[in-house]
C-alpha positions in Angstrom: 1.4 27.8 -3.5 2.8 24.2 -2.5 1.6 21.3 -3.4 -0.7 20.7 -0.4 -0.8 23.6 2.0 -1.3 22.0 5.4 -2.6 23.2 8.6 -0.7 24.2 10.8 -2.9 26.3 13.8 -5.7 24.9 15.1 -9.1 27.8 16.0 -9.8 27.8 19.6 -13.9 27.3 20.1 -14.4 31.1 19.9 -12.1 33.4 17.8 -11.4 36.8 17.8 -10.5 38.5 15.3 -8.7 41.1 16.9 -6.2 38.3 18.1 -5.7 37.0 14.3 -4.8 40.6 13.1 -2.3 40.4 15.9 -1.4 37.2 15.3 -0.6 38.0 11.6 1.4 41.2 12.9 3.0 38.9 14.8 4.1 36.8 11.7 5.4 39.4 9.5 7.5 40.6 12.1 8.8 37.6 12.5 9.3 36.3 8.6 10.8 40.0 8.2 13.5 38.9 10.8 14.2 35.7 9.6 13.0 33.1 13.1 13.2 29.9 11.5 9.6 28.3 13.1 7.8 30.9 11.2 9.7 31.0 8.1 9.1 27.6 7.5 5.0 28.2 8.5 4.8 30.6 5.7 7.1 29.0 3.1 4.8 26.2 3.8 1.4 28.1 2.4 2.5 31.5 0.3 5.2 29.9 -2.1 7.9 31.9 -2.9 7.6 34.2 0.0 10.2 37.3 -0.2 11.0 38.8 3.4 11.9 42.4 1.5 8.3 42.5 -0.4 6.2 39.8 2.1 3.6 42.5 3.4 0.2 42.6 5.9 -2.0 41.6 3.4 0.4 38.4 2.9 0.7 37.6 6.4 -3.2 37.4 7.2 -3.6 35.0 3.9 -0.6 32.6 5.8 -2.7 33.4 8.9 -6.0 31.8 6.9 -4.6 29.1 5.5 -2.8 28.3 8.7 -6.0 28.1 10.1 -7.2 25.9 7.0 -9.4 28.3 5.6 -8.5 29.2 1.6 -8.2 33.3 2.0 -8.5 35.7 5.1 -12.1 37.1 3.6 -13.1 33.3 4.5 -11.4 33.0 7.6 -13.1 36.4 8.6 -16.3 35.9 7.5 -16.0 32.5 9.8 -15.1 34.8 12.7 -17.7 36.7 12.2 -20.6 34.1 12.1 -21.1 33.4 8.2 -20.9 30.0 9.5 -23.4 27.2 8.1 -25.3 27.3 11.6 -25.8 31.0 11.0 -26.8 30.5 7.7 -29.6 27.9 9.3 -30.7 30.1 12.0 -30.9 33.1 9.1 -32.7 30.4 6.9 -35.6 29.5 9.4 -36.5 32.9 10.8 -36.9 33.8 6.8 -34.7 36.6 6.3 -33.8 36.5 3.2 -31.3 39.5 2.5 -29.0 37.5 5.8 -29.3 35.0 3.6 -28.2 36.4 0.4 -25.2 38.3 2.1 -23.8 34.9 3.8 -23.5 33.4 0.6 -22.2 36.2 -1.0 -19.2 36.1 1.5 -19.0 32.4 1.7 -20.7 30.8 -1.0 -19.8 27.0 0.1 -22.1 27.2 3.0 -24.9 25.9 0.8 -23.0 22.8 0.2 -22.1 22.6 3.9 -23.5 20.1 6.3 -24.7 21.1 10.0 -22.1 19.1 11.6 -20.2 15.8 11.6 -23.1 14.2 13.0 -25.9 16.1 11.5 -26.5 16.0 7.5 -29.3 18.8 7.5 -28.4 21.6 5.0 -29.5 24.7 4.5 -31.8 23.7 2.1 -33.9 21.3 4.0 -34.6 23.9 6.7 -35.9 26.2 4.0 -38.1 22.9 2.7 -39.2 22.8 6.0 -40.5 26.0 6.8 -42.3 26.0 2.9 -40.5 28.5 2.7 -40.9 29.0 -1.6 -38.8 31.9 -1.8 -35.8 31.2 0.8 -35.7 27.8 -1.6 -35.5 29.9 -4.7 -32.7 32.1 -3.2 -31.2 28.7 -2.0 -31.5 26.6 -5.5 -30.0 30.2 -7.3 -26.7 29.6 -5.1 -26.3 26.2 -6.2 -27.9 24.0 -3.4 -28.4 20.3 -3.9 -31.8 19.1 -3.6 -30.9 15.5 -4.1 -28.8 15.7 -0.7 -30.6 13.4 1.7 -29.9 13.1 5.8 -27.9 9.9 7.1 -28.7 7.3 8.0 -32.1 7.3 5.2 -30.3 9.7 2.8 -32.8 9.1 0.1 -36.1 9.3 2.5 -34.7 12.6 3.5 -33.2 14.6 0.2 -34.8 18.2 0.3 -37.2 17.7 -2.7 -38.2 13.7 -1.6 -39.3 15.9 1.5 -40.8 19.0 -0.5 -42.7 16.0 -2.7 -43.9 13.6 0.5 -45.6 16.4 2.1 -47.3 17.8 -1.1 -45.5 20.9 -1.1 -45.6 21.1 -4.7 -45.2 24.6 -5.3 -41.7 23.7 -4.2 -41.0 20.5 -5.9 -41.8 23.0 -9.2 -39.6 25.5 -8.1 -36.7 23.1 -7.6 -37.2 21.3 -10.6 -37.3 24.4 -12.9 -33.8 25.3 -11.3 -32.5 21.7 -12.1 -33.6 22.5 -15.6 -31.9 26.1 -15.8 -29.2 24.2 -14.3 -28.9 21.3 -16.9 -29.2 24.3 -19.7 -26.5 26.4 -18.4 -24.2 23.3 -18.8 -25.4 22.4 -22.2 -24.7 26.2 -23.1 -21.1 25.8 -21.3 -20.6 22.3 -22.5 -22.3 21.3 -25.6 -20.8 17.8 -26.1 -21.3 16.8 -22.8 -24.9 18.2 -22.7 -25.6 16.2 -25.4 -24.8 12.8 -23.7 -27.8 13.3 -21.5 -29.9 10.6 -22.9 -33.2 9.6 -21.5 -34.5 6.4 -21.3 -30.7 5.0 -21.0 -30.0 2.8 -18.1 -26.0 3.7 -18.6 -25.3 0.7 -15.5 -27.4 -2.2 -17.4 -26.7 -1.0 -21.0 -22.5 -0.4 -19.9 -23.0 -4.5 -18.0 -24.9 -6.1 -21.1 -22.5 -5.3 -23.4 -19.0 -5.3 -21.8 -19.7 -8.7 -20.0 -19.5 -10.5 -23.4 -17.1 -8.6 -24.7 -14.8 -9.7 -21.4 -15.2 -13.2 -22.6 -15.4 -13.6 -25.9 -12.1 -14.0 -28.5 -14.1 -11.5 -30.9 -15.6 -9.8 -28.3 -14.0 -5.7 -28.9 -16.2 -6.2 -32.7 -19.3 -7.2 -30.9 -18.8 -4.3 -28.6 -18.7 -2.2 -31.7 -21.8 -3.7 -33.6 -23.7 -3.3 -30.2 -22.6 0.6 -30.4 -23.7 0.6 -33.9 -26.7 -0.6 -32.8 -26.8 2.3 -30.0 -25.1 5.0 -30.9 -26.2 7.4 -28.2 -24.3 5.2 -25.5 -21.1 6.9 -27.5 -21.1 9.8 -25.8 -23.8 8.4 -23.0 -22.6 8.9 -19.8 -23.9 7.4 -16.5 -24.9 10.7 -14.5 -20.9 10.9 -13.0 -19.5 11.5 -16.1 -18.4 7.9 -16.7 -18.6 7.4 -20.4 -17.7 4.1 -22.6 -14.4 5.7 -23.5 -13.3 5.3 -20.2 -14.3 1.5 -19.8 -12.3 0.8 -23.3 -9.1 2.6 -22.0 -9.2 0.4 -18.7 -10.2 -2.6 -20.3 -7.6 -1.9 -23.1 -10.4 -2.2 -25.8 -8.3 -0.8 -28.5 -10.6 -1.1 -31.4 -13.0 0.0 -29.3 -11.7 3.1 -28.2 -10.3 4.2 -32.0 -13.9 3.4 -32.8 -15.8 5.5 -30.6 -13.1 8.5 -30.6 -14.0 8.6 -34.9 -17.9 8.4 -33.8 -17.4 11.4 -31.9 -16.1 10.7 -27.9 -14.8 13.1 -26.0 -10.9 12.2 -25.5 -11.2 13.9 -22.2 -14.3 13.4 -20.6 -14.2 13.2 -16.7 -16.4 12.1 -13.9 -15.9 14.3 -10.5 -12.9 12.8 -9.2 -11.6 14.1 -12.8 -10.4 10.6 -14.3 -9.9 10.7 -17.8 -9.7 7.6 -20.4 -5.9 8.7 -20.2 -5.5 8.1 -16.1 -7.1 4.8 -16.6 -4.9 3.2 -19.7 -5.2 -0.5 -18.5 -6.3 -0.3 -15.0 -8.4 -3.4 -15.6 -6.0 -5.5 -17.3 -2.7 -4.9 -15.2 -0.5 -4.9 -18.2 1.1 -0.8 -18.5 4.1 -1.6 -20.3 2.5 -3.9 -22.9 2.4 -2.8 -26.5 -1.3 -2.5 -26.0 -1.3 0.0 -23.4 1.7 2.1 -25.0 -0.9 1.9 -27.8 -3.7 3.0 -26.7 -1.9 5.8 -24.9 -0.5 7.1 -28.0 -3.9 6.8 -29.6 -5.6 9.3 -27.0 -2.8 12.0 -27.0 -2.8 11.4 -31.1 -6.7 12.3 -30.3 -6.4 15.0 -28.2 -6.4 13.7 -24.9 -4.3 16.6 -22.4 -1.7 15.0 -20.0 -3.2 15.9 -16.8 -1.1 15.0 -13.5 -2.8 11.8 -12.7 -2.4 10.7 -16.1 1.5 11.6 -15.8 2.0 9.1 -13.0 0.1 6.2 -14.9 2.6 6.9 -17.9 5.2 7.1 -15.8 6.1 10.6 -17.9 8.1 12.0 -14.7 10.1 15.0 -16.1 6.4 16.3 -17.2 5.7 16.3 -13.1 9.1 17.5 -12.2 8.5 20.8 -14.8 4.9 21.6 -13.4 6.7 21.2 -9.7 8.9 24.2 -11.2 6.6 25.7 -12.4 4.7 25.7 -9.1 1.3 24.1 -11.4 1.8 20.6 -10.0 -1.1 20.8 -7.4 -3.5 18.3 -6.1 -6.6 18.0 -8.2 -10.6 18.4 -6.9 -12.1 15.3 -5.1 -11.4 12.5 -3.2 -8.0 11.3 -4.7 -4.7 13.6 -4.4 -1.8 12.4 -6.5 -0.4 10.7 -3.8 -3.2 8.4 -3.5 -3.5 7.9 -7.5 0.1 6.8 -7.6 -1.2 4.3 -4.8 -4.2 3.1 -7.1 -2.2 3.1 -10.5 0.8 1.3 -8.3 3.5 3.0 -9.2 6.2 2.3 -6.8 8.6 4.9 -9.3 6.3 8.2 -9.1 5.2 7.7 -5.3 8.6 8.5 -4.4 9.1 10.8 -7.3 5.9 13.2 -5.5 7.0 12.4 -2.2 10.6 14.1 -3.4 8.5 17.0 -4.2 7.3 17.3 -1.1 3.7 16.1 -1.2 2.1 15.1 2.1 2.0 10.9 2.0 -1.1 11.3 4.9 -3.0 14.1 2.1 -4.1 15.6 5.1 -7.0 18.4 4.2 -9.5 20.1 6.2 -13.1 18.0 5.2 -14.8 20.5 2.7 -18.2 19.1 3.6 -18.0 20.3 7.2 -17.8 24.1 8.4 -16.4 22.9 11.7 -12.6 22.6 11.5 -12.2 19.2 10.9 -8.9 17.3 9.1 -8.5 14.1 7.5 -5.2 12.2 6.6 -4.3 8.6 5.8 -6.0 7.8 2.6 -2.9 6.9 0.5 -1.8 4.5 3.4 -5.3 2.9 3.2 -5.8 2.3 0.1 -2.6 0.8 -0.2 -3.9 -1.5 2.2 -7.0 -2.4 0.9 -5.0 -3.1 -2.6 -2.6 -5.6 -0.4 0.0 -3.8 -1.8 2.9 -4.5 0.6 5.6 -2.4 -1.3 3.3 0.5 -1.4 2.5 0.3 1.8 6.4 0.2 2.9 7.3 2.8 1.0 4.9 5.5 2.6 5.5 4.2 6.0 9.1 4.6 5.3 8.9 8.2 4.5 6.4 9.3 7.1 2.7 8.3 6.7 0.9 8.3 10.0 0.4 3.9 10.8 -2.6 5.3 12.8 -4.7 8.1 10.6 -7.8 9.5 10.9 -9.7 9.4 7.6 -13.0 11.2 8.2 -15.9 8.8 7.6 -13.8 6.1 6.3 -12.1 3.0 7.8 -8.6 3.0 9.1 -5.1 1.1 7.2 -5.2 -1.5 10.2 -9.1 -2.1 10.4 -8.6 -2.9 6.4 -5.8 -5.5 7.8 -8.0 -6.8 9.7 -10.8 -7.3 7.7 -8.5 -9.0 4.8 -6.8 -11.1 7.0 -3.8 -10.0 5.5 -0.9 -10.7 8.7 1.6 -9.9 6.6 0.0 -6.1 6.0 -0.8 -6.2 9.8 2.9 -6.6 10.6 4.4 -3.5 8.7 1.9 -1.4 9.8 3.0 -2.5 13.8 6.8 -2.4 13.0 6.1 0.9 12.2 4.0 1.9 15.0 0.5 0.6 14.3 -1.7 -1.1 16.4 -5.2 -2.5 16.9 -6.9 0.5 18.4 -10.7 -0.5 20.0 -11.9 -0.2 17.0 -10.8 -2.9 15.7 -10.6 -4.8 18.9 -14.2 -4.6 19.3 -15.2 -5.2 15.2 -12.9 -8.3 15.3 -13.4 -9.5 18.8 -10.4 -9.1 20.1 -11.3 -9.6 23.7 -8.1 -9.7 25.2 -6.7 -6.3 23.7 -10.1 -5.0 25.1 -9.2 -5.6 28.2 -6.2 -4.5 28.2 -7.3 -1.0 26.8 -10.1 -1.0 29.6 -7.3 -1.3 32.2 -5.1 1.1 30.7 -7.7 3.6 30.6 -8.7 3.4 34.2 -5.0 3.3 35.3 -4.5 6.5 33.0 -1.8 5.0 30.8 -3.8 4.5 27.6 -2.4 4.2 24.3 -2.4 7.8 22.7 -5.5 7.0 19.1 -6.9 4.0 21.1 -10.0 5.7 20.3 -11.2 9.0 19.2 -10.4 12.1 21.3 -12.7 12.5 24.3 -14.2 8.8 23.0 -14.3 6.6 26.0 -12.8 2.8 25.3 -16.1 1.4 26.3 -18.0 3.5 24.1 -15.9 2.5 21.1 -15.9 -0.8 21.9 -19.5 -1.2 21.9 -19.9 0.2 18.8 -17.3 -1.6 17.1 -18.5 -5.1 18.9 -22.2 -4.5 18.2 -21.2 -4.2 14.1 -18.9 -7.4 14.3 -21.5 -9.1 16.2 -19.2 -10.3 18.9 -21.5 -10.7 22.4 -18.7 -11.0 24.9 -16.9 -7.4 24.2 -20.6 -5.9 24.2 -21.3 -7.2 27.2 -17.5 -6.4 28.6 -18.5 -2.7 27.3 -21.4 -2.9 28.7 -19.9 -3.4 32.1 -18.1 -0.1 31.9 -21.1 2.1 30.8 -22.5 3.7 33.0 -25.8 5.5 31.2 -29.2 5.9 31.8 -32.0 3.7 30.4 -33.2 6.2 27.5 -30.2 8.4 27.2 -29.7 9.4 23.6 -26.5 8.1 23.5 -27.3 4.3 22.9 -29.6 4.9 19.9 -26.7 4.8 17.3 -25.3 1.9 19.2 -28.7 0.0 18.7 -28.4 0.5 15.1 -24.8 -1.4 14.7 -26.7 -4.8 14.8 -29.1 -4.0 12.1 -28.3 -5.5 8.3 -27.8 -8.7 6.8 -26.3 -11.4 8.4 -25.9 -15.1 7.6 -28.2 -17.5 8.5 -25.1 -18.7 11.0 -24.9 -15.4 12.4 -28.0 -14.1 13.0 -28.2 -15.5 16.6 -25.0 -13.6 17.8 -25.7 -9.8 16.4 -29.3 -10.7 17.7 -27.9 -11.2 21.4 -25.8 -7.9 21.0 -29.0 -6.2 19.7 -30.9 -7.5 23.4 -27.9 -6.8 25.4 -27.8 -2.9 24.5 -32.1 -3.2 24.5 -32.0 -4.4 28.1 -29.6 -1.6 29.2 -31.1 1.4 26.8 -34.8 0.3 26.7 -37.1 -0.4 23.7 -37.9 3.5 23.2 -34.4 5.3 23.6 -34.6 8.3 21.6 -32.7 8.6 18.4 -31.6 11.7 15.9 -34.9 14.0 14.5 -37.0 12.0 16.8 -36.4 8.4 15.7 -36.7 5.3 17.4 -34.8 2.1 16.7 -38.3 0.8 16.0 -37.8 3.3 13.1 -34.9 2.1 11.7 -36.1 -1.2 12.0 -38.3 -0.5 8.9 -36.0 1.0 7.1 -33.2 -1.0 7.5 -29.2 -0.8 7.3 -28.3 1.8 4.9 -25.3 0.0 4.0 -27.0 -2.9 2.9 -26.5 -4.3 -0.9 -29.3 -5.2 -3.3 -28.1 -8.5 -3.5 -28.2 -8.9 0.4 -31.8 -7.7 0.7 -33.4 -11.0 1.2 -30.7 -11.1 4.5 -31.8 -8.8 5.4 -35.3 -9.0 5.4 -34.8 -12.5 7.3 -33.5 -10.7 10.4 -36.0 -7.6 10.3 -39.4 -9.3 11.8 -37.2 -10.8 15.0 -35.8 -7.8 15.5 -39.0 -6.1 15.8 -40.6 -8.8 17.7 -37.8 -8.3 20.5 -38.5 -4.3 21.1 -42.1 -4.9 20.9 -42.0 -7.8 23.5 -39.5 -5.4 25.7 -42.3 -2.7 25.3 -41.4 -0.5 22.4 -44.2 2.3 21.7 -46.0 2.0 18.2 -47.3 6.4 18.5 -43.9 8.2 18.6 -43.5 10.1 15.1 -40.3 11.3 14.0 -39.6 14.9 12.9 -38.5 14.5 9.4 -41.2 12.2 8.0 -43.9 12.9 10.5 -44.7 9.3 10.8 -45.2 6.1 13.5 -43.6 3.1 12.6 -46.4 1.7 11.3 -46.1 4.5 8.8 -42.7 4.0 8.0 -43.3 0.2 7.5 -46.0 1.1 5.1 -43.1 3.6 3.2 -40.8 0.9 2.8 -43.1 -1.9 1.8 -42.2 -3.8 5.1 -45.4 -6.1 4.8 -44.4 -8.2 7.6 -44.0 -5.8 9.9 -47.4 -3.9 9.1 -48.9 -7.4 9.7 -47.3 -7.2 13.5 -47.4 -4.0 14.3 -51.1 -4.4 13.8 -51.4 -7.5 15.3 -49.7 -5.5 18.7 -52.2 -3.3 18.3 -50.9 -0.1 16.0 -53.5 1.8 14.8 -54.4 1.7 11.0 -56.2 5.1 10.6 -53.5 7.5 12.8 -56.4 10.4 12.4 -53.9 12.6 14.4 -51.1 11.9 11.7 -50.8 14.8 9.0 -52.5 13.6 5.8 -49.7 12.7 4.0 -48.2 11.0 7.0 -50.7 8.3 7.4 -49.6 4.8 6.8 -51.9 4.6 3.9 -50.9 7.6 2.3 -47.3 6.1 2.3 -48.5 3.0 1.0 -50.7 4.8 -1.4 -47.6 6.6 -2.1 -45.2 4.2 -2.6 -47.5 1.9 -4.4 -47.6 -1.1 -1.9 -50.6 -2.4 -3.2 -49.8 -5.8 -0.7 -49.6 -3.1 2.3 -52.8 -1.5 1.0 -54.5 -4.7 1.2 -53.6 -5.2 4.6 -54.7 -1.6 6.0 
């Protein structure tokens, strides 16, 4: 198989199977006779296809991963409704040997969100419906129970839920499988097992010690005295799989790392993305063709450490690539980072060109693994160039064909990272190659003018192809993009172009942009965006699970930083002050956590806003609320002993 085995057929909304069998007929018939289009479609997924041996079975595995599905059981199965909304609908009417078969012909679907826009899992359905054993079946095939619902991911996991509501039947259940689980892996991986360490904060214990050792002339032996001090943070691990072997190897802690590697390390320890203490030889310290990074190198392969792909680019150890290539090895590894994109992040101008040679993709586009809908992602070595400033980078994947204008699924795009660093000189090689300020970044850097422009375009039917999303109107865009940046004049231009109904569904994620912390200097402006869309939607326009904004008020922006909480919290009580003065409701419960916003100011500790809300009249007691749901259950719950005393 290639290196990356792109798509190259897109599904139409309802397949038949009957038409892919044809379809892969169609193909062999085709390869078998040489017609260049399809040749190159199948040398581009099976490799070393052989027209004289290349048979049905063959063809219908080109057909799937055409389709960007890994086999033709898979793509089948997807045909045939094993999708992860079947799996939901089998999951909430309880029948549990649907269940069991769906995963037994596509076992991913328990890992699979709903939709792009819609984070339940299978597993919360099943949490619920308290539905014990559809859980049981459910934790068996590997679900997460940590996996929480955007925008309040951690409100909304499957066992937070299972726990809120008392289930605890459930909560048992699932934490007896996260045991089995966690003894299956010591069984499979001793050494690692035994780095699980409780009562070891990995983050503070890692920032105490390293912090001094940054500074200090001496500061690799008071690392090691520390260790001595602590020797279970020597094969600790922070829950990812980041251990301190990895932090010596970046830092170039050579002392260090000989130290811990003789104390028992693992020379290849990995975290999910699978970087190894070889990938990262000196990431932190810029210097790969020092003494002390060819030292340390040697030191971890002397110890063991495997050369892995990744760790072949940061060493620079090219005829290694070039013979996995030839061998037909030399594949992209799990995760978020291909090889393209880790000879972007290790900046290495050398092998960059040496994989693109080899014919690796420079967009990495892949079909989102998260998603059951067929949904593609490309651009991420171009952006992350971007965000490094790196201009040569940058150049080089431009030069041999990265798209100026991807679309990175739930990420931000090369020229909004421009934009955002102020980097002109990045903004202008991305445009001499075809790049431009889409709405997007029109309306999150105020760019009024381009606005308009795109406005006008659209309605004279000669806008730019990627202004904005497919089937994504430019006002649309731009008033989600304007409402983040805080820039009044395009949400009010956007405004100007919309044409929906007080309470449509629609504006609730645009009332959210405003939300976060802001400046004392720019709290008036995303305030005025925040009243502009209010006076269009209306105080009570209905959000996802039953939410309103008033909701997400109390909870606040997800994205928001511990260190900007205080920001935060400065802009919260006006915020709620405006809906309540434009006539926002205080009884509408949501469907996840049952609760008013009184109750999910009382969850969060909100103490300001429990003081208004009942000072506008919320009620305290909510004896219609489900017990648990009450605002002094959540407080009770949460131990907000200064809510308490207010209720």
């Amino acid at each position: 198989m290639p290196p990356r085995s792109l798509p190259t057929r897109t599904l139409r909304e309802h397949p038949d199977l009957d038409q892919l069998k044809r379809q892969a007929k169609e193909l062999l018939a085709a390869f078998r006779a040489s017609a260049p289009e399809i040749t190159a479609e199948v040398t581009s997924h099976y490799r070393g296809a052989d027209p004289a041996t290349f048979a049905l079975h063959d063809a219908q595995l080109v057909i799937a991963r055409a389709y960007g599905f890994e086999s033709w059981p898979k793509l089948k199965a997807y045909v045939d409704g094993v999708t992860v909304a079947g799996l939901a609908d089998a999951v909430r009417a309880g029948d549990m040997e649907k269940v069991r078969a769906m995963l037994a012909a596509r076992p991913e679907l328990v890992h699979m969100d709903m939709s792009e826009h819609d984070e339940h899992r299978a597993l919360h359905f099943a949490v619920l419906e308290r539905n014990a054993a559809m859980v049981r079946v459910l934790m068996d095939h590997g679900a997460d129970p940590h996996k929480g619902i955007w925008p309040h991911r951690y409100a909304t996991s499957a066992l937070t839920i299972a726990s809120d509501r008392g289930y605890d039947e459930i909560v048992a259940m699932i934490t007896e499988a996260l045991e089995r689980r966690k003894a299956e892996e010591a069984a499979r991986d001793p050494i690692r097992a035994a780095a699980d360490r409780p009562n070891i904060d990995m983050d503070s214990a890692l920032i105490k010690r390293l912090i001094p050792a940054m500074i200090d002339p001496n500061g690799e032996a008071i690392l090691i005295s520390s260790l001595e001090e602590e020797p279970r943070l020597i094969r600790a691990h922070k829950g990812d799989g980041w251990t301190m072997l990895h932090q010596a190897s970046l830092m170039l802690f050579l002392d260090v790392a000989r130290w811990l590697i003789d104390h028992g390390a693992d020379v290849n320890a990995h975290e999910p993305s699978l970087w190894t203490p070889l990938e990262l030889v000196g990431r932190y310290r810029k210097t790969f063709t020092s003494e002390k990074a060819d030292a340390m190198k040697q030191l971890l392969v002397s110890r063991g450490a495997k050369m892995t792909a990744g760790a072949a680019i940061v060493h620079r150890e090219a005829d290694w690539l070039r013979a996995r290539h030839a061998e037909g090895t030399l594949t992209n590894p799990p995760g978020p980072y291909g090889l393209v994109t880790r000879a972007v992040i290790a900046d290495r101008p050398d092998m960059l060109n040496l994989l693109l040679d080899l014919g690796f993709d420079p967009d990495e586009r892949g079909r989102s693994e998260v998603l059951d809908d067929v949904l593609y992602s490309w651009g991420e070595p171009l952006r992350t160039a971007v965000r490094s400033g790196n201009h040569v980078l940058g150049d080089i994947l431009l030069t041999r064909g990265a798209d100026p204008n991807p679309s990175i699924y739930a990420a931000s795009t090369p020229m909004l990272e421009a934009y955002s660093r102020g980097n002109h000189d990045m903004i202008a090689l991305l445009e001499r190659h075809g790049g431009f300020a889409d709405a997007l970044v029109a309306g999150s850097f105020g760019l009024i003018e381009p606005a308009r422009q795109m406005l006008a375009d659209e309605a004279a039917g000669r806008l730019r192809p990627r202004s904005t999303p497919e089937g994504i109107p430019v006002a649309t865009r731009l008033l989600d993009s304007a409402a983040s940046g805080g820039h009044v004049d395009i949400v009010r231009l956007a405004l100007q172009h919309l044409d929906w109904p007080p309470n449509d569904g629609r504006w609730h994620w645009n009332l959210m942009r405003p939300l976060g912390a802001h400046s004392e200097n720019d709290r008036d402006r995303f305030l005025k965006c925040f009243e502009l869309i209010v006076a269009r939607a209306g105080p009570n326009a209905p959000g996802p699970y039953g939410r309103t904004i008033l909701h997400d008020v109390c909870a606040g922006w997800p994205h928001t930083t511990a260190a900007d909480e205080p920001l935060r919290l400065a802009m919260i009580p006006r915020f709620a002050a405006l809906l309540l003065d434009a006539g926002a409701r205080l009884d509408i419960r949501d469907d996840l956590l049952k609760s008013t916003p009184l109750g999910w100011a009382c969850r969060w500790g909100r103490v300001e806003l429990v003081k208004l809300f009942l000072e506008r009249g919320a009620d305290p007691l909510e004896a219609d609320a489900e017990p648990w749901a009450t605002p002094r259950a959540w407080a009770q719950k949460m131990k907000h002993e200064s809510v308490l005393a207010l209720l």
